[in-house]
C-alpha positions in Angstrom: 91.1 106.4 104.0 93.3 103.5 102.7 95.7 101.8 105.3 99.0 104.0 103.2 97.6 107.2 103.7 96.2 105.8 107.5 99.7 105.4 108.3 101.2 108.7 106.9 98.6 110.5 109.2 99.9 109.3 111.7 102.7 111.0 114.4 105.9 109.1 115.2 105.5 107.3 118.7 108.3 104.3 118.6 111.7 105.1 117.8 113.1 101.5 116.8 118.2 101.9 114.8 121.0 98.2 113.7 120.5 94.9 112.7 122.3 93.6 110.2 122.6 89.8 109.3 123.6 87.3 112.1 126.8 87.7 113.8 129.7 85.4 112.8 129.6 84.9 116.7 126.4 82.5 115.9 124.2 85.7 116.4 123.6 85.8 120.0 123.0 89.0 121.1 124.5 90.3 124.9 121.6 90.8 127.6 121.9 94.8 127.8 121.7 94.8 124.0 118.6 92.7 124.1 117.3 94.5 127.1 118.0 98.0 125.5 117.4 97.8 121.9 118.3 99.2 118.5 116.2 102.0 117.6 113.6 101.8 114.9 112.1 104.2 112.8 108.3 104.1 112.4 107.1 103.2 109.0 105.9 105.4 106.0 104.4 104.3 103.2 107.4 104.9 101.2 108.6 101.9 103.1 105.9 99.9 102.0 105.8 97.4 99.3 103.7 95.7 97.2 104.4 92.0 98.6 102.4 88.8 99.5 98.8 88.3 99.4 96.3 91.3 99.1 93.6 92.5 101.0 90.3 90.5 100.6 92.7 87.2 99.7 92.1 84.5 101.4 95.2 83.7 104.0 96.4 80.4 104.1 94.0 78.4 106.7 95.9 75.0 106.5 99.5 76.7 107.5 100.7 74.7 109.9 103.2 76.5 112.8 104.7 74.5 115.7 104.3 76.5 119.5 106.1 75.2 122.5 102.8 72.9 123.3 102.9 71.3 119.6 101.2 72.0 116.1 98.6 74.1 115.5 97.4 75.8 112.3 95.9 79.4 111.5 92.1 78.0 111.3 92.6 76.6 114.7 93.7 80.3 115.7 91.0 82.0 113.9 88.6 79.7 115.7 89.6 82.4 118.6 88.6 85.5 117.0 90.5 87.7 113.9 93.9 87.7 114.6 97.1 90.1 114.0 100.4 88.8 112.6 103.5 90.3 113.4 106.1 88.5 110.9 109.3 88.9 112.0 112.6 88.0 111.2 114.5 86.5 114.5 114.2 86.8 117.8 117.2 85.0 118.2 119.5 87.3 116.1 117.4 90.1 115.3 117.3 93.6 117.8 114.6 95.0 115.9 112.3 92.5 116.0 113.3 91.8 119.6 112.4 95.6 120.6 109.4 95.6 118.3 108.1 92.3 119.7 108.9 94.0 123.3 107.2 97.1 122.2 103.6 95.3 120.9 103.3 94.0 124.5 102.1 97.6 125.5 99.1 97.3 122.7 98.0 93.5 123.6 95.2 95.0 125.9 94.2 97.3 123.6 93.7 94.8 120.7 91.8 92.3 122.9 89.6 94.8 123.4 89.0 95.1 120.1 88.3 91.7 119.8 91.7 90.5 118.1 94.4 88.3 119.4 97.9 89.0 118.4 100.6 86.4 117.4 104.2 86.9 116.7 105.9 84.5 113.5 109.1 83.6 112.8 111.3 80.7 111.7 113.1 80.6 115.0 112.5 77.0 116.5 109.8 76.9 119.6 112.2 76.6 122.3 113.9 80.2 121.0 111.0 81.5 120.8 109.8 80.2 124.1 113.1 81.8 125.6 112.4 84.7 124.4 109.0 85.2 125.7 109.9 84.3 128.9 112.8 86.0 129.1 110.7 89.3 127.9 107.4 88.5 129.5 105.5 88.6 126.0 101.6 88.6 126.8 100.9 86.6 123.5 102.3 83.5 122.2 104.8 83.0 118.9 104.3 80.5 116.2 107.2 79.1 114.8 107.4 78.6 110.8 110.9 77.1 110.4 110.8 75.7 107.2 109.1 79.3 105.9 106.3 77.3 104.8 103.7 79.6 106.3 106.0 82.4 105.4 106.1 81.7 101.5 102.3 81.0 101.1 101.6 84.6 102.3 104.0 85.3 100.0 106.5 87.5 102.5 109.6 85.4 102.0 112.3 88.2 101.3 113.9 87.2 98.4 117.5 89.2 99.2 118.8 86.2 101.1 120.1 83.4 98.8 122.8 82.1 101.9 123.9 82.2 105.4 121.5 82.3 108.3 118.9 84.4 107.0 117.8 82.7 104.2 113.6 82.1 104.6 113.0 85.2 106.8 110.0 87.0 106.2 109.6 90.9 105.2 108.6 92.4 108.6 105.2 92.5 108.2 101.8 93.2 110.0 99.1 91.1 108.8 95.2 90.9 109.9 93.2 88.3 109.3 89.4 88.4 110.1 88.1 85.1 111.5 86.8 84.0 107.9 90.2 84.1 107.0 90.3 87.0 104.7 93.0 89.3 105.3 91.1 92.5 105.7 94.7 95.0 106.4 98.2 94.5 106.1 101.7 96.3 106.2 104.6 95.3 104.5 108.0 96.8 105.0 110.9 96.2 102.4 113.1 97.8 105.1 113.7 95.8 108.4 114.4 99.0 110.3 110.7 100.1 109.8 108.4 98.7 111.6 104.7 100.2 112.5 104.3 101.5 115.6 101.9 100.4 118.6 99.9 103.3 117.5 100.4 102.9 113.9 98.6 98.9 114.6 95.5 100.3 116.5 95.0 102.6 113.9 95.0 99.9 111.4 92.3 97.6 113.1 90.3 101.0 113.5 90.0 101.4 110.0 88.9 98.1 109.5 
């Protein structure tokens, strides 16, 4: 069963609904918005599309992405086992990827014991992102890509955004790499208000 049909099988667990583009307010969201979340609506594959690199392409080892304790790059993460990469758009400006990256904390458990570590990416700058996972209690670390470097060799740069804020933010994407660096599954969404589920993500690295 291919990874589309995988995820059509699948029941609805995570109601994720409104982000739109950064505020004129400089995008900062109030705490009881944060804390409570838009709501989201699992993915399909009618939500999928055909972007970035395929399965059984090599992922882009040398990518370099800055974390609160300095540079690293994807082989030195892969040196740690296959890994899961949740591309998302903000975490500064961004409810749904806020409530999704809240959500994924439930399943961090559940994917070490399948042998895979989990990363969040975005173009947010470390210290946002290191707020944010504070401020949330996120069991896995964020690599920051802020000049979309990382985010354009996998090829999930969405193209829609030519100005303003959100130019260089990825499609919101789930992307596992084994530790050879292949990419052995993947989920691409060309709408930001679908996002897989917790449930939706095991299933993926079961069908591996």
């Amino acid at each position: 069963m291919n990874n589309k049909s995988l995820l059509l099988s699948l029941t609805p667990a995570l109601l994720i609904g409104a982000c739109s583009e950064p505020a004129s307010n400089g995008g900062q969201q109030k705490s009881e918005e944060v804390q409570k979340g838009p709501i989201i609506a699992p993915v399909t594959e009618a939500d999928t599309i055909d972007a970035g690199l395929a399965i059984g392409e090599q992922a882009p080892l040398t990518a370099i992405f800055a974390t609160k304790d300095g540079d690293t790059t994807l082989a030195k993460e892969l040196a740690n086992g296959p890994a899961l990469l949740v591309f998302t758009r903000s975490v500064q400006w961004c409810p749904f990827c806020q409530t999704q990256l809240k959500a994924i904390n439930g399943i961090v458990g559940d994917l070490k014991d399948r042998g895979y570590n989990i990363y969040g990416v975005s173009y947010d700058n470390p210290g946002e992102q290191d707020r944010f996972s504070q401020n949330q209690m996120l069991a896995y670390p964020m690599l920051s890509d802020e000049s979309s470097a990382a985010i354009d060799a996998f090829g999930l740069r969405d193209p829609q955004y030519t100005e303003g804020r959100a130019v260089g933010v990825p499609y919101a994407s789930v992307i596992i790499v084994d530790k050879d660096g292949k990419i052995v599954a993947r989920n691409v969404s060309g709408d930001y208000k679908m996002r897989p589920t917790n449930d939706q993500i095991l299933a993926m690295v079961d069908a591996i």
